[in-house]
PLY file of the C-alpha trace (Angstrom):
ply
format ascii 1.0
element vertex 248
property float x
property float y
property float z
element edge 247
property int vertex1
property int vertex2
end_header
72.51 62.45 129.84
70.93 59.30 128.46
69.16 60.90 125.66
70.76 63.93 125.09
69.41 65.95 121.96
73.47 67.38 121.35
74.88 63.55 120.32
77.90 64.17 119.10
77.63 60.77 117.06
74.81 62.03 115.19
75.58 61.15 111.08
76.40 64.77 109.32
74.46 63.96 106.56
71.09 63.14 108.04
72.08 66.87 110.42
72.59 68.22 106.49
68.97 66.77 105.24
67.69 68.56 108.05
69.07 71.88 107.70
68.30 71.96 104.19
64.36 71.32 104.66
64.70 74.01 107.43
65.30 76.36 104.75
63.49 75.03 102.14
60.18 75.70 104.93
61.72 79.40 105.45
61.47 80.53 102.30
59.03 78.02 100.31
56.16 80.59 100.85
57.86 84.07 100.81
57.12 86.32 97.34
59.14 86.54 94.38
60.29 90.01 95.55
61.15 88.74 99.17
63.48 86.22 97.78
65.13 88.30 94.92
65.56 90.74 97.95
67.32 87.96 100.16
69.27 87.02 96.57
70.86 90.45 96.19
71.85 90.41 99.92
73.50 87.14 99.56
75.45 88.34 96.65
76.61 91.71 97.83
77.61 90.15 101.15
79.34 87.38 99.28
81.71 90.38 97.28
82.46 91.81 100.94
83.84 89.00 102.31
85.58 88.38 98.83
87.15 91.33 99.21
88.48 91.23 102.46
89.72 88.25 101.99
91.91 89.23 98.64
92.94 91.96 100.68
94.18 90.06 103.80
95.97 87.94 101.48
97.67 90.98 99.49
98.96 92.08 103.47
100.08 88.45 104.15
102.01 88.48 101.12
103.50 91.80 101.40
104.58 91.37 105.10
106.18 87.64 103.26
108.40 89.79 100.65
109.37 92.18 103.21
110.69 89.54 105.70
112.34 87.90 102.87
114.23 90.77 101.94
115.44 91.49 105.95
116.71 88.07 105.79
119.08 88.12 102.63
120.10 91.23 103.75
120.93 89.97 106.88
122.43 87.31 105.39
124.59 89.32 103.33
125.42 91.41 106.20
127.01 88.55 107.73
128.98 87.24 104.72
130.59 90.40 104.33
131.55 90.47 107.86
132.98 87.18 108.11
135.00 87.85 105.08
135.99 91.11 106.85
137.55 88.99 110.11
138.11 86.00 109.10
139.88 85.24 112.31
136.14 85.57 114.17
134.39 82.80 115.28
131.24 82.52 113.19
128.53 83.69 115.12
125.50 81.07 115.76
122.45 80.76 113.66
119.35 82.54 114.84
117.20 79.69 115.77
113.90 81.65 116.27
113.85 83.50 113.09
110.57 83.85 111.36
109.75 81.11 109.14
109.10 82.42 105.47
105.48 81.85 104.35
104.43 80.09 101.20
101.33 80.05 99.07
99.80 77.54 100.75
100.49 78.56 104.08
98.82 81.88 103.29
95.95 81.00 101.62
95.14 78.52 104.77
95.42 81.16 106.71
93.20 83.47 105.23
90.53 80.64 104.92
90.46 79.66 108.53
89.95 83.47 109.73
87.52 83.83 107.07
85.64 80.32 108.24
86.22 81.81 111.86
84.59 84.85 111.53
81.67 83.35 109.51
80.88 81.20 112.33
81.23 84.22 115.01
78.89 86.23 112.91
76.40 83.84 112.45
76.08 82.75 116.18
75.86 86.34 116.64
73.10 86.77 114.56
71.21 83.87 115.58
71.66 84.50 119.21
70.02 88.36 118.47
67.26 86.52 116.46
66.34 84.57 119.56
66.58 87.26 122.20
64.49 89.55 120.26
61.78 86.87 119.61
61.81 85.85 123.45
61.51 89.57 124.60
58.52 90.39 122.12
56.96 87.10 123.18
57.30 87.13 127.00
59.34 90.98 128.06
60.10 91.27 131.22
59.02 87.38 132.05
61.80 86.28 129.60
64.28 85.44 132.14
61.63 83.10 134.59
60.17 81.35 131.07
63.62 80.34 130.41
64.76 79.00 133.72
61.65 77.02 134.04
61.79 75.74 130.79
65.60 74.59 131.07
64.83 73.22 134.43
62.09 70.97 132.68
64.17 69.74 130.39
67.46 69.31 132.27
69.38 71.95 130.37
71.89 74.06 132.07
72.34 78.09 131.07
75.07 77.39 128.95
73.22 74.17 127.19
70.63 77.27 125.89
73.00 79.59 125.05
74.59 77.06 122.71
71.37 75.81 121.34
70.24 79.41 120.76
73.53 80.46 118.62
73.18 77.48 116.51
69.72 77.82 115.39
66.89 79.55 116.52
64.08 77.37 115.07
65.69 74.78 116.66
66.17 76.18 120.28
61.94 76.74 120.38
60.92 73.53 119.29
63.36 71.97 121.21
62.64 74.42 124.40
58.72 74.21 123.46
58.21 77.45 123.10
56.41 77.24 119.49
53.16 77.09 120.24
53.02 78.23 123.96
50.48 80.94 124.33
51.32 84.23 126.45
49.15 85.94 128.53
47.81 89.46 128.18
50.29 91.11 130.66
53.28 89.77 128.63
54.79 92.97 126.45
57.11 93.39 124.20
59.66 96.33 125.14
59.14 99.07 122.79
61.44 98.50 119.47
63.90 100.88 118.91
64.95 101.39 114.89
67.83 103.70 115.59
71.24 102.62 114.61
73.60 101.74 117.46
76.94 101.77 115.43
78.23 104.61 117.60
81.57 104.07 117.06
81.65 105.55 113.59
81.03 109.32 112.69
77.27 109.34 111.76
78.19 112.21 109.14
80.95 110.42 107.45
79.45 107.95 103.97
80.86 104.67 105.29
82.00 103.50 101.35
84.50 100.67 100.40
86.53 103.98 100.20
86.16 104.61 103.70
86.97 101.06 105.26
90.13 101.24 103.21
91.69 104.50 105.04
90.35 103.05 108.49
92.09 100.04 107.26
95.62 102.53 106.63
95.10 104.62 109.71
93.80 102.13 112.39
94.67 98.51 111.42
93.37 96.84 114.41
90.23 98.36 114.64
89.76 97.70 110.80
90.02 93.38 112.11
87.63 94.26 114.56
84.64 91.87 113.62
82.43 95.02 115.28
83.79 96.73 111.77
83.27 93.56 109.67
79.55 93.50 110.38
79.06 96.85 109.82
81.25 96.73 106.48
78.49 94.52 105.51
75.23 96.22 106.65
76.65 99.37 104.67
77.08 97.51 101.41
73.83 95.90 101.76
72.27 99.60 102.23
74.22 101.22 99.90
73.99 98.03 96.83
76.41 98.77 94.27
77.22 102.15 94.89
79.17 100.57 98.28
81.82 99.60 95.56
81.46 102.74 93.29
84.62 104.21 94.24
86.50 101.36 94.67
89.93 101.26 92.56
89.83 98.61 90.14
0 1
1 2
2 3
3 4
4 5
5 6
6 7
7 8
8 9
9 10
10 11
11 12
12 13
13 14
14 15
15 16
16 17
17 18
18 19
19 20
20 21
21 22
22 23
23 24
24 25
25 26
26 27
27 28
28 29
29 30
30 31
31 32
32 33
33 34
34 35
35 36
36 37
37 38
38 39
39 40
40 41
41 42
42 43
43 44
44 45
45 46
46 47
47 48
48 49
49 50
50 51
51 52
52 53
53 54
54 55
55 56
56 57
57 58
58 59
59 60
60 61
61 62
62 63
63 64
64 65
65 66
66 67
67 68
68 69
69 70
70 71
71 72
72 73
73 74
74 75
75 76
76 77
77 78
78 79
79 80
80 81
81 82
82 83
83 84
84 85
85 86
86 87
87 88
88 89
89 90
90 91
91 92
92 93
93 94
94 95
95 96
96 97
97 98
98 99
99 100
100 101
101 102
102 103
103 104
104 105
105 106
106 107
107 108
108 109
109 110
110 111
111 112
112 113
113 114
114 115
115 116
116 117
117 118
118 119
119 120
120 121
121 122
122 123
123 124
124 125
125 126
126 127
127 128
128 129
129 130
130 131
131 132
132 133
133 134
134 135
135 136
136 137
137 138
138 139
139 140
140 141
141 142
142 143
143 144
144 145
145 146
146 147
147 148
148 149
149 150
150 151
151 152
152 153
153 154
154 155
155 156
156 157
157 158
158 159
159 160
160 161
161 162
162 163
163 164
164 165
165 166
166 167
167 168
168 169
169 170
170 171
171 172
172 173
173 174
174 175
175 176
176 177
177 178
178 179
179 180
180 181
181 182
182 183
183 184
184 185
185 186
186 187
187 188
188 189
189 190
190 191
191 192
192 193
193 194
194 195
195 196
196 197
197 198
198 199
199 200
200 201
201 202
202 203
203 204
204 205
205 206
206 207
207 208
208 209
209 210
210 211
211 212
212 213
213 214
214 215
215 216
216 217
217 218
218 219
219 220
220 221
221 222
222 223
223 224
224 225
225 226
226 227
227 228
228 229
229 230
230 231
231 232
232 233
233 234
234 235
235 236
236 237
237 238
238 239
239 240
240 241
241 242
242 243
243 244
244 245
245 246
246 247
């Protein structure tokens, strides 16, 4: 499009300037409470992810030493073999054996699936933010306000969805949905406070004690970023005490 409002040449630091006064507006009338509130969140979700990330590097390393050690004994294995039957042709090397990890290598790692699943939760969250304003504004008319909207503007479906996981304050000034008014038969569903994290036993206190034996006993639904996000709501519910019988 000729004036597209996603140019990719647009200079970082004037997109920087403008996130920054976006927050600066959020918060630049909330309470002294409200923002030592946010503060304490910030922190406590900071440790979390501090956490995890020591820990995925502990694993890293660990799984480093132990394919170490397979090699040199393999290695050995096959000195005292040849020395055995010395009449043997020496079998070839093993081209595709793993490559041995070093400090750097790991700590890259670790970065880019922490960095990864930053930006994963936070288009989540924004995407959530947006639906739920959209359905208390408009309800069951969020679908039409949308299309005709888009259609306005030239945006395609997935145009919106992108704009809406980047930032919500941007997607309604940018869909003009700030100041539009809504009529009297527009709704909002009725909210629903419950907690939808099913997939946990609603009886069992979800500690850092108890991430670590879902962590032992099922690995791969411990890297589920479903269990990431909820790691996090629990320490933000439970403050300090989340960590209280952490080792160390």
């Amino acid at each position: 499009m000729a004036d597209s409002l996603f140019d990719t040449n647009t200079n970082p630091d004037q997109n920087n300037n403008v996130a920054k006064q976006e927050i600066i507006a959020k918060w630049k009338d909330k309470s002294r409470e409200e923002l030592e509130a946010a503060k304490a969140e910030s922190d406590l979700y900071i440790k979390t992810l501090e956490r995890q990330k020591d820990e995925m590097r502990n694993d890293i390393l660990a799984l480093r030493s132990d394919t170490q050690t397979r090699a040199n004994l393999e290695d050995l294995l096959n000195q005292l073999n040849s020395a055995r039957e010395p009449q043997r042709e020496t079998p070839p090397a093993i081209e595709d054996q793993p490559k041995a990890l070093n400090v750097e290598d790991i700590d890259k790692l670790v970065t880019d699936r922490m960095q990864q699943h930053r930006l994963r939760e936070m288009e989540t969250s924004n995407f959530n933010a947006v639906q739920k304003r959209l359905n208390e504004r408009f309800g069951a008319n969020t679908k039409d306000v949308l299309k005709e909207q888009a259609s306005t503007l030239g945006l395609s479906d997935e145009d919106v969805n992108v704009l809406a996981k980047k930032s919500p304050e941007a997607f309604f000034r940018v869909m003009g949905l700030n100041e539009q008014q809504t009529g009297n038969n527009f709704q909002a569903p009725p909210r629903n406070d419950r907690r939808m994290d099913s997939f946990v036993p609603k009886t069992v206190k979800r500690d850092y004690a108890y991430y670590q034996e879902l962590k032992k006993t099922k690995p791969m639904l411990y890297l589920d970023p479903k269990i990431a996000v909820q790691m996090h709501n629990d320490a933000m519910e439970q403050g300090e005490a989340f960590f209280s019988g952490a080792a160390g």
